[in-house]
C-alpha positions in Angstrom: 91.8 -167.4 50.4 93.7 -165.9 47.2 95.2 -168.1 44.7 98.7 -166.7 45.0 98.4 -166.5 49.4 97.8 -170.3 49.0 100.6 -171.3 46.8 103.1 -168.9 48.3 101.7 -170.3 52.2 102.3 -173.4 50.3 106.3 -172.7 49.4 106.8 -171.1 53.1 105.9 -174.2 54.6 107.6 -176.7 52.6 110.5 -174.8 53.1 110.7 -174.5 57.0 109.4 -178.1 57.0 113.0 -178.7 55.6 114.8 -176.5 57.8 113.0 -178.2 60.9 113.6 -181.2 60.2 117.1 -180.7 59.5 117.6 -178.6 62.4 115.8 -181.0 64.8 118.0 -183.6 67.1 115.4 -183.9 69.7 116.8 -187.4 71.6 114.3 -188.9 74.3 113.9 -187.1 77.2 114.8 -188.1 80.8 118.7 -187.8 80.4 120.6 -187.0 83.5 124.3 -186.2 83.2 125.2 -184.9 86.6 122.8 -186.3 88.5 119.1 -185.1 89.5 117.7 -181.2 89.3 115.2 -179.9 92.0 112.5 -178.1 89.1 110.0 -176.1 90.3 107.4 -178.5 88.0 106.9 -182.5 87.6 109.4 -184.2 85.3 110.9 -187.7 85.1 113.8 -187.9 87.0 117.0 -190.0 86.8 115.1 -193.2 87.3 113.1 -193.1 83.9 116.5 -192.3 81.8 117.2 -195.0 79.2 120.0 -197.2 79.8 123.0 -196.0 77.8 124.7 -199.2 77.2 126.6 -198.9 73.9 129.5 -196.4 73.8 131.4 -194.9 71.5 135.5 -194.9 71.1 137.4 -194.2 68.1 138.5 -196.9 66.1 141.2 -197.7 63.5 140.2 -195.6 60.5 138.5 -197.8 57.7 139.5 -195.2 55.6 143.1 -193.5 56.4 144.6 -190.6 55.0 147.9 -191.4 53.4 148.9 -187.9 54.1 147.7 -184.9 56.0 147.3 -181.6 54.4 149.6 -179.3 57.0 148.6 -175.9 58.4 149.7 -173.3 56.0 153.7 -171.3 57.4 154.1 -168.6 54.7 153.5 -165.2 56.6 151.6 -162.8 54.0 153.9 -160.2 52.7 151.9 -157.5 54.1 149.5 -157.6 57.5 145.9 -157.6 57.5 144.5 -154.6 57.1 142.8 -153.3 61.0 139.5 -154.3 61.3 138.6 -152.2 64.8 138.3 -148.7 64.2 140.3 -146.3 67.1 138.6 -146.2 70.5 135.9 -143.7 70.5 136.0 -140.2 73.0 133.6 -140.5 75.9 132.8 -138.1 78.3 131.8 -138.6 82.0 128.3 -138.7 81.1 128.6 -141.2 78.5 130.7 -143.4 80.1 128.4 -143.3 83.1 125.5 -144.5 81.1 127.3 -146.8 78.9 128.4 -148.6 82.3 124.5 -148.7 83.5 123.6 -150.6 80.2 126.6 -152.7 80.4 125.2 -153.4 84.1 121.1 -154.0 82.8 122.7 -156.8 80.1 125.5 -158.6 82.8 122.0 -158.7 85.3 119.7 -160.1 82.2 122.7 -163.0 81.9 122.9 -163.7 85.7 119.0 -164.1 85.6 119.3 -166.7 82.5 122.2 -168.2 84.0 121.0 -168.4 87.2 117.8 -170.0 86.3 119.6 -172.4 84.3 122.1 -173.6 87.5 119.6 -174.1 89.4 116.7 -175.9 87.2 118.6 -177.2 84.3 122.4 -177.8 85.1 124.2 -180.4 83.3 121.4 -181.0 80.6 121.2 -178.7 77.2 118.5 -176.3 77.9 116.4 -174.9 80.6 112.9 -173.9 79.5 112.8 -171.0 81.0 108.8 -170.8 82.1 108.2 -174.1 83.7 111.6 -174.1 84.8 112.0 -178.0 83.6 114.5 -178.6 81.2 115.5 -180.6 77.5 118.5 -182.3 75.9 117.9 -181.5 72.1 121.9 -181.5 71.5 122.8 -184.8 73.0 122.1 -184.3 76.3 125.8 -183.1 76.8 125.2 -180.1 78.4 125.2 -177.4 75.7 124.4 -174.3 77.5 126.9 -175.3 80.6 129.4 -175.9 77.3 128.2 -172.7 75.4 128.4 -170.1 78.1 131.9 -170.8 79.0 133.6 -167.3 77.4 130.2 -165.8 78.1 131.2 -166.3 81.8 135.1 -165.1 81.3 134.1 -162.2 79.1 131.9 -161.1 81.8 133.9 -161.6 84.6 132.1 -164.4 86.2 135.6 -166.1 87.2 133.9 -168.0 89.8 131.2 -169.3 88.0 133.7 -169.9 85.2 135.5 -172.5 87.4 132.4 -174.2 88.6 131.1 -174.9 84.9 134.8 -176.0 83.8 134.9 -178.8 87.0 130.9 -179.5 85.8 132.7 -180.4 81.8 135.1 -183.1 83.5 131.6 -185.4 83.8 130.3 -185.0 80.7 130.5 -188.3 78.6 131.0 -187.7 75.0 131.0 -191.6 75.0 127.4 -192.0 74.7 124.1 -190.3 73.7 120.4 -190.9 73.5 120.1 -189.3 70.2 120.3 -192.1 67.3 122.3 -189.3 64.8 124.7 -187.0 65.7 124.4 -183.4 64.5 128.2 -183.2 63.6 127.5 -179.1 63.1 126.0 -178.3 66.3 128.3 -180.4 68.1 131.1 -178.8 66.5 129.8 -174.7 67.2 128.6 -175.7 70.0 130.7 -178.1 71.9 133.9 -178.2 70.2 133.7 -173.9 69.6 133.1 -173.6 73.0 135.6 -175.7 74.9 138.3 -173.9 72.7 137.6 -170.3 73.0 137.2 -170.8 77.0 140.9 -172.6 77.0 142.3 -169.9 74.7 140.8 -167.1 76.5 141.9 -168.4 79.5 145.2 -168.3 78.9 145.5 -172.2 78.2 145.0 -172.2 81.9 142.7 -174.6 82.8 143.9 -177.8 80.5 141.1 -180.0 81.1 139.4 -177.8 78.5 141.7 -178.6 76.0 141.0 -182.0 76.8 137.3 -182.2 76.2 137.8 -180.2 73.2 140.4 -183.3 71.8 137.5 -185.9 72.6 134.9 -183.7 70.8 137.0 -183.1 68.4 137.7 -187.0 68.1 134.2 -188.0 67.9 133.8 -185.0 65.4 136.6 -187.2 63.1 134.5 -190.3 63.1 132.1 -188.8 61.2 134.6 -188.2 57.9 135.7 -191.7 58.2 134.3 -192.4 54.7 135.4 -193.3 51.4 136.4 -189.6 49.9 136.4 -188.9 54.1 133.6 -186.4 53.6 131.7 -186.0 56.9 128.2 -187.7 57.8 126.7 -184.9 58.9 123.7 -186.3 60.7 126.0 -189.2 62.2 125.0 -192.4 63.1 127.3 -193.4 66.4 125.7 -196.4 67.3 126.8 -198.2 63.6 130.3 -196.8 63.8 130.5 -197.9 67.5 129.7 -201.3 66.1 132.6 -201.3 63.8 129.8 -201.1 60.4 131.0 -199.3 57.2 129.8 -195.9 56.8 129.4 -193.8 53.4 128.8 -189.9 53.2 125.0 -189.2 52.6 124.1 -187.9 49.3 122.7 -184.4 50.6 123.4 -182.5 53.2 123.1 -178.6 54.0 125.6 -176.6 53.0 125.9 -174.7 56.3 126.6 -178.1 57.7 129.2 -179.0 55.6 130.9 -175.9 54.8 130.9 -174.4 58.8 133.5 -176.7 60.6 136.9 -175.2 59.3 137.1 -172.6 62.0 137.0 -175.1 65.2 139.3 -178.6 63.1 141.6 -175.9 62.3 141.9 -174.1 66.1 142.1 -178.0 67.2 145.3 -178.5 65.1 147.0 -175.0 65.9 146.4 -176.6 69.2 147.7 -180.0 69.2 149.9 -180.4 66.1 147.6 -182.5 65.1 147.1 -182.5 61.9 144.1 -184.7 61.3 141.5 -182.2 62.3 143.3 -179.2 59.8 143.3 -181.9 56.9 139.5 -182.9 56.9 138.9 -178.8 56.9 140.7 -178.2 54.2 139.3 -181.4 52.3 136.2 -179.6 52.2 137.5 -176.4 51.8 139.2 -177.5 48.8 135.7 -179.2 47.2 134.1 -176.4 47.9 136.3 -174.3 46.4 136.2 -176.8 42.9 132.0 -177.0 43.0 131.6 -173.2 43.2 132.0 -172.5 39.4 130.2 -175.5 38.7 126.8 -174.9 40.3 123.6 -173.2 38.2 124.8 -169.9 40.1 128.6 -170.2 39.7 129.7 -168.0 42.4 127.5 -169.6 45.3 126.3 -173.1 46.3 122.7 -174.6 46.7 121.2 -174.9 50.1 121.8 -178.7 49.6 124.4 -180.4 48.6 126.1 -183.7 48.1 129.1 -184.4 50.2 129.2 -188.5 49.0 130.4 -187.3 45.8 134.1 -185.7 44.9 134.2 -182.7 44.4 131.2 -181.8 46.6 128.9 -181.2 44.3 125.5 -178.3 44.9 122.5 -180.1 44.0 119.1 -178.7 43.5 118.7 -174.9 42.2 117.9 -172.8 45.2 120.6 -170.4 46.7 120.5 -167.8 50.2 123.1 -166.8 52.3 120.3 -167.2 55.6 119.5 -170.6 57.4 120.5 -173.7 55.8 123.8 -171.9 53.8 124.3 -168.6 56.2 127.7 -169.8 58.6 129.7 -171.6 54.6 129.7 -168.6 53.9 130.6 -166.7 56.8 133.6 -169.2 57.4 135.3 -167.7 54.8 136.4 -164.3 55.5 137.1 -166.0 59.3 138.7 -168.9 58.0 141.3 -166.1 56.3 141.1 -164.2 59.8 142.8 -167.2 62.0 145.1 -168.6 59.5 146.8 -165.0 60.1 145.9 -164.4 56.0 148.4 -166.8 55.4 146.0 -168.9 53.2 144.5 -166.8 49.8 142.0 -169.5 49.0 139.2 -168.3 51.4 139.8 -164.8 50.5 139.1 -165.7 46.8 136.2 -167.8 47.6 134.6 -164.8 49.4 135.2 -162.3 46.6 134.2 -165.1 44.2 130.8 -165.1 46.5 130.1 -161.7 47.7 129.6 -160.1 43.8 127.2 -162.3 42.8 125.2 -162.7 45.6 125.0 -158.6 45.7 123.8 -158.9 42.1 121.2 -161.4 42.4 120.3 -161.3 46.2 120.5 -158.1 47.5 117.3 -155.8 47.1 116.9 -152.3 48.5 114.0 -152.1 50.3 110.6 -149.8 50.2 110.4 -147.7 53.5 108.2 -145.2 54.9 111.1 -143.0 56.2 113.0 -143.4 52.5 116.4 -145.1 54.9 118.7 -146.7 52.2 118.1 -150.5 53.7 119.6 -153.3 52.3 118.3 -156.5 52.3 120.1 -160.6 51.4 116.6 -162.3 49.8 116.6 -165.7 48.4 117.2 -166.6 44.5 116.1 -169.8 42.6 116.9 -170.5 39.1 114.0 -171.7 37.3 113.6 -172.9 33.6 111.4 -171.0 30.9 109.0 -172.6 28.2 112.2 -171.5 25.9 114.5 -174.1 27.3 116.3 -170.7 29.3 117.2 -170.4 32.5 116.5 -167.5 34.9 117.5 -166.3 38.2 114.4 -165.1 40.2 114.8 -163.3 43.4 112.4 -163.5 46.2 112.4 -160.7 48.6 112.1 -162.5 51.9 114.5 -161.2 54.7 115.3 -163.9 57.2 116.6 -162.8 61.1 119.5 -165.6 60.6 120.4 -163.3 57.4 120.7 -160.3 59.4 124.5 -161.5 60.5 125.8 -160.3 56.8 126.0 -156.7 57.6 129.0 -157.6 60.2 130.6 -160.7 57.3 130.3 -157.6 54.9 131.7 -155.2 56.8 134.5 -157.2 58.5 135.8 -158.0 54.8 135.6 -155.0 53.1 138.4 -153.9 55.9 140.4 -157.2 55.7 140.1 -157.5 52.1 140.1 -153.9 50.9 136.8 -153.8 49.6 136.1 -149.7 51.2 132.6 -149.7 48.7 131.4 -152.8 50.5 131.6 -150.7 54.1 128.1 -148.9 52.8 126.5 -152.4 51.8 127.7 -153.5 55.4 125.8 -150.7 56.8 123.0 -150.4 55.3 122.1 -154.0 55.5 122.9 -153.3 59.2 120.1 -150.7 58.7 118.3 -153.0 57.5 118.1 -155.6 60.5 117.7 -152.9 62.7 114.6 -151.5 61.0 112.7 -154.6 61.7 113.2 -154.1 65.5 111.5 -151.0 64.9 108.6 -151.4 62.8 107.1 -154.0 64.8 104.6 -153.2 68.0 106.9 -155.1 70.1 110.0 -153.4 68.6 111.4 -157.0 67.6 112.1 -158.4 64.9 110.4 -161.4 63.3 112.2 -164.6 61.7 110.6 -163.9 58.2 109.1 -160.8 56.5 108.5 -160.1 52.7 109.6 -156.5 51.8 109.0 -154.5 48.9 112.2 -154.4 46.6 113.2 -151.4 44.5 114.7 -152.2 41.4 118.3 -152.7 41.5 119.4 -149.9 39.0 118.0 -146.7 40.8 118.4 -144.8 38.0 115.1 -146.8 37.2 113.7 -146.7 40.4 114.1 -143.8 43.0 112.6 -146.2 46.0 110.3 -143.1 47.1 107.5 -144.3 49.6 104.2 -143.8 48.7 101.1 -145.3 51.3 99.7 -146.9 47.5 103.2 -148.3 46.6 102.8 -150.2 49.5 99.3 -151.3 49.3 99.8 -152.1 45.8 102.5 -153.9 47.0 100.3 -155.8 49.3 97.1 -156.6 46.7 100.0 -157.7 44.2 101.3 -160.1 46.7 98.5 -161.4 47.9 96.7 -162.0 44.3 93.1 -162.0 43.7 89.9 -163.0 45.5 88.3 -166.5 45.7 86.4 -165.4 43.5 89.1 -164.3 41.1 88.7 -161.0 41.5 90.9 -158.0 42.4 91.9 -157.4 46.2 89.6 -154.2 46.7 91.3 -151.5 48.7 88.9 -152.4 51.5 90.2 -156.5 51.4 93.3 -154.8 51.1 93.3 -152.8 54.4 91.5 -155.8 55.9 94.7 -158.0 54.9 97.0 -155.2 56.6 95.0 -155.3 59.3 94.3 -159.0 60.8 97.9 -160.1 59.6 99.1 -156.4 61.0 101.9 -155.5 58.6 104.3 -153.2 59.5 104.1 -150.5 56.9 106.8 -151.6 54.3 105.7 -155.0 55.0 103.7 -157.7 52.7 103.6 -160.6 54.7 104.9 -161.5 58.2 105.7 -165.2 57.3 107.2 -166.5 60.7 106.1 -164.0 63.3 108.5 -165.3 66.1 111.4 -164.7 67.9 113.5 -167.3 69.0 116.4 -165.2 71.1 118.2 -165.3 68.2 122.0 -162.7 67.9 122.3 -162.1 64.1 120.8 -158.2 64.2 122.6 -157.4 67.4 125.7 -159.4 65.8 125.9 -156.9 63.2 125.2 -154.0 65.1 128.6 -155.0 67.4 130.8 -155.5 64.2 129.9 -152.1 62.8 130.2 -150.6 66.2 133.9 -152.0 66.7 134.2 -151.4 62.6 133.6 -147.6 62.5 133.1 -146.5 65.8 129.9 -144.9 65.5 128.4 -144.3 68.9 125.1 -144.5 66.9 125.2 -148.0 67.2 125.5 -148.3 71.2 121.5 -146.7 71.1 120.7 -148.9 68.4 121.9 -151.7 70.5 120.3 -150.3 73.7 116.9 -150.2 71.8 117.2 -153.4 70.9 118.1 -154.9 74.0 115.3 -152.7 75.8 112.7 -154.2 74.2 114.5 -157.8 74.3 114.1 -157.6 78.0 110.7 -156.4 78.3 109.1 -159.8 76.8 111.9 -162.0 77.2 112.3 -161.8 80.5 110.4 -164.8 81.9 110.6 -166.7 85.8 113.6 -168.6 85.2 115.3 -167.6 82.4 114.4 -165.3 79.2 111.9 -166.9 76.7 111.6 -167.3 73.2 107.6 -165.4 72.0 105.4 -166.4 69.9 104.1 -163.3 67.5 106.3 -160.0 67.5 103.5 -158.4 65.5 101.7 -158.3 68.7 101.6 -155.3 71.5 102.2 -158.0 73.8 103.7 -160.9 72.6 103.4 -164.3 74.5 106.1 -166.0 75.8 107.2 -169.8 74.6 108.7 -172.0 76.5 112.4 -172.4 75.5 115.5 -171.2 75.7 118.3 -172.1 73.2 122.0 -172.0 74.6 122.7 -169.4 72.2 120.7 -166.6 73.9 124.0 -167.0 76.4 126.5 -167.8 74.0 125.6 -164.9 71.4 123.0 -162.7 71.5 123.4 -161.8 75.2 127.4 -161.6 74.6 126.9 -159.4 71.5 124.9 -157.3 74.1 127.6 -157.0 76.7 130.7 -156.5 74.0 128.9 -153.4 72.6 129.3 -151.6 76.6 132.1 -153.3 77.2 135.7 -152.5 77.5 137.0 -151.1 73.9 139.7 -153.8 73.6 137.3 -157.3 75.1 137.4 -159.9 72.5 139.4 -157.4 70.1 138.3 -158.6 66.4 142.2 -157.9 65.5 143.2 -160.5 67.8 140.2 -162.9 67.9 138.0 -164.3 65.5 134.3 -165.6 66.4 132.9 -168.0 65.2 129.3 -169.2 64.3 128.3 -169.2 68.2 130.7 -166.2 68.8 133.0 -168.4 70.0 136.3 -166.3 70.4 139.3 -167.8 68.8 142.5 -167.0 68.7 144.2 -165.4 65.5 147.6 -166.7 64.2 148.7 -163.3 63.4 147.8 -161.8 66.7 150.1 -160.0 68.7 
């Protein structure tokens, strides 16, 4: 094995080792919440559950707040700029087929949905082969919680009121898990009791009422000493009264992704509590971002225990582990009617120096002008200098920028960001398409062009790419040079897509980002072209997805025939197959000059919207 292949292998996988253990909240299984599930397969039923016998409530705050930042009154002299282009001209014939796709993606929900009901209901996930289930978010019912809009948007009134009577029995009291994932719990649960009350006309007020105990138990967390959230809490030692202390790193995604759902709480209720411990991080955010080795952006970690927040360590992407802090921004702006300027400053702040030392135009064997977000590091020279060193690895959480990009450049009057927005739209897209399964992977190296084309006309040639490939893949055991022939063997048994140096996570996990982007720049300029880039997509989505119970995650996209992995996050409902639906859909559903969604594409109400 090369040299290089080893040591890079080497960095992938202490990476994702990070992000999986950070991203997993896997509790014991054999929680029941509304009772017992008839799955096709064995599984330990109710009996084998472990007792639940400690429960949270809120307590007096160890910590109070003398006084609660308020939610912001001044109207903005002038109105937000329209973010939706004009409704787009259809014809009999289009509107005929756009209706039959809008059909195919309501029938690929009902199946999930369905499957789900039947096998899973009340716990967090059916998996979607066996048809048994897992409770990896508390055992609280995520995708029951999650699909909520999914079913209004789609018109599933019915099965809308069924799930909202399920979310009376949940118990937010008590959990399984030992720590709390205050993020996912917040997108997740608190995201999607909200937009299903607001959507619903603030009909059903039940929902408003599990949001407030969410919400609540959310709140326990940032009783600290700067009140600074835990953001991998430990209930069981604040249920027991113990003193608690902010952790000394946390993600930034996880600490900077909660303003959109404590703010909607408080336009809610009055309550200013949930608005103030926003803003608290909002405004240490806001005094770290100068401060860090890339002043402009925060590190993947930071450390919430200290005041101001403070970005520790020297690595920086806007992808998984950062993606939705950044995101927040532009949104955060959105449903505070523009009547706040700091996250509109902290975005422009952001967005220039991430385009100068993250984004990379891309090597392509049809010469498209793709954009791609890759990571950046800052490393230290023999001299005693620092320098920023980009690595051009395109992550599928990433692929949600092109919509964050585009979306701002109309609110914030950015028009030369509109062509950044789509091209790194292009961008996404492209990796559907080069693979044999016409799906994109998590993680792909591409060949970056040099960022002043004046030096650099990013013309492809087959040996710029396979010099691309021997480069990246260093020498021989031997220390030799990658012949051609070792070259093509490397293309071969790791089958790169031409453009391609490395497929380094090969799955696909039902994620929403590409699509995501796609329906922004659909509702953004109009462009039917995006309604077939969409249908492509989804198309091939289907084909592999589509498994006995529900749709399943696969295992290697790279492959004609990609197997099928037992699970089935609640966000395949929530976003990717809503994203799906919104493109076909009505002109006017879910309205981005009216709502706002957040990380889960949760739809939330604006304050300016009329």
């Amino acid at each position: 094995m090369a040299i290089r292949r080893i040591r890079i292998l080497l960095a992938v996988i202490a990476v994702w080792a990070l992000v999986s253990w950070y991203y997993s909240w896997h509790p014991p299984s054999g929680s029941v919440l509304f009772g017992p599930v008839n799955p096709p397969g064995s599984q330990s039923g109710p009996g084998s559950a472990k007792p639940r016998d400690i429960k949270w409530k809120k307590h007096p705050p160890q910590h109070p707040v003398e006084k609660f930042a308020t939610l912001p009154t001044d109207k903005p002299t002038e109105r937000i700029p329209r973010i939706q282009a004009a409704k787009p001209q259809e014809n009999a014939a289009e509107k005929e087929t756009r209706l039959k796709r809008l059909a195919a993606v309501k029938n690929s929900f009902k199946h999930s949905w369905n499957g789900y009901k039947k096998y899973a209901w009340g716990h967090d996930e059916i998996k979607p082969i066996s048809g048994l289930y897992k409770d990896p978010f508390g055992g609280w019912a995520a995708t029951l919680v999650d699909t909520l809009d999914s079913l209004w948007l789609l018109d599933e009134i019915e099965e809308f009121e069924v799930a909202v009577e399920a979310c009376e029995k949940i118990d937010f009291t008590t959990t399984e898990t030992n720590d709390i994932n205050i993020f996912e719990t917040t997108i997740r649960y608190l995201g999607g009791f909200l937009a299903a009350y607001e959507l619903s006309g603030k009909s059903y007020d039940g929902l408003l009422k599990k949001a407030i105990e969410v919400g609540d138990l959310v709140m326990s967390a940032f009783d600290t000493p700067n009140h600074m959230p835990i953001t991998r809490f430990p209930w069981r030692e604040y249920a027991k009264g113990q003193p608690q202390t902010a952790r000394g790193h946390a993600l930034l995604a996880e600490v900077g992704s909660l303003s959109l759902e404590l703010t909607k709480l408080s336009q809610l209720t009055g309550d200013m509590q949930y608005y103030d411990a926003a803003q608290r991080i909002s405004d240490g955010l806001e005094k770290d971002q100068r401060m860090s080795s890339l002043p402009g952006m925060w590190s993947i970690m930071v450390d919430p225990s200290k005041w101001p927040i403070t970005s520790i360590g020297d690595s920086y992407t806007i992808g998984g582990m950062s993606d939705s802090a950044y995101e927040y921004l532009p949104k955060q702006y959105l449903l505070l009617g523009g009547a706040l300027e700091q996250p509109r400053k902290m975005y422009e702040a952001f967005i220039d120096v991430a385009k100068k030392h993250l984004l990379r135009r891309a090597l392509n064997p049809d010469n498209l002008p793709l954009l791609f977000f890759g990571d950046a590091r800052i490393v230290l020279l023999p001299s005693g200098e620092k320098q920023i060193v980009t690595t051009p690895i395109a992550q599928h959480l990433t692929c949600f920028a092109g919509g964050m990009v585009g979306m701002a450049a109309r609110i914030f009057e950015r028009p030369s960001d509109l062509n950044v927005a789509e091209r790194l739209t292009e961008g996404c897209v492209w990796s559907y398409n080069q693979t044999a399964s016409g799906i994109g992977p998590e993680l792909f190296h591409f060949i970056p062009c040099e960022p002043d084309a004046s030096k650099d006309d990013c013309l492809w040639s087959e040996e710029r790419w396979t010099e691309a490939v021997r480069k990246y893949w260093g020498r021989s055991t031997k220390g030799d040079k990658l012949t051609d022939d070792e070259v093509n063997n490397v293309i071969e048994s790791r089958r790169l897509p031409r453009g391609i140096v490395e497929v380094d996570d090969r799955r696909y996990l039902l994620r929403p980002e590409a699509v995501e982007s796609v329906f922004m720049m659909y509702r953004i300029t109009g462009d039917r072209k995006y309604m077939d880039k969409a249908w492509a997509m989804f198309e091939a989505v289907e084909k592999w997805t589509r498994a006995s119970y529900a749709s399943a995650a696969l295992d290697d996209v790279t492959r004609s025939n990609p197997k099928q992995v037992d699970s089935m996050e609640s966000f395949w409902l929530a976003e990717t197959l809503k994203y799906f639906y919104l493109v076909f859909a009505d002109w006017d559903l879910a309205n981005l000059d009216k709502w706002v969604l957040n990380t889960e594409a949760h739809p939330l109400q604006r304050a300016d919207a009329v």
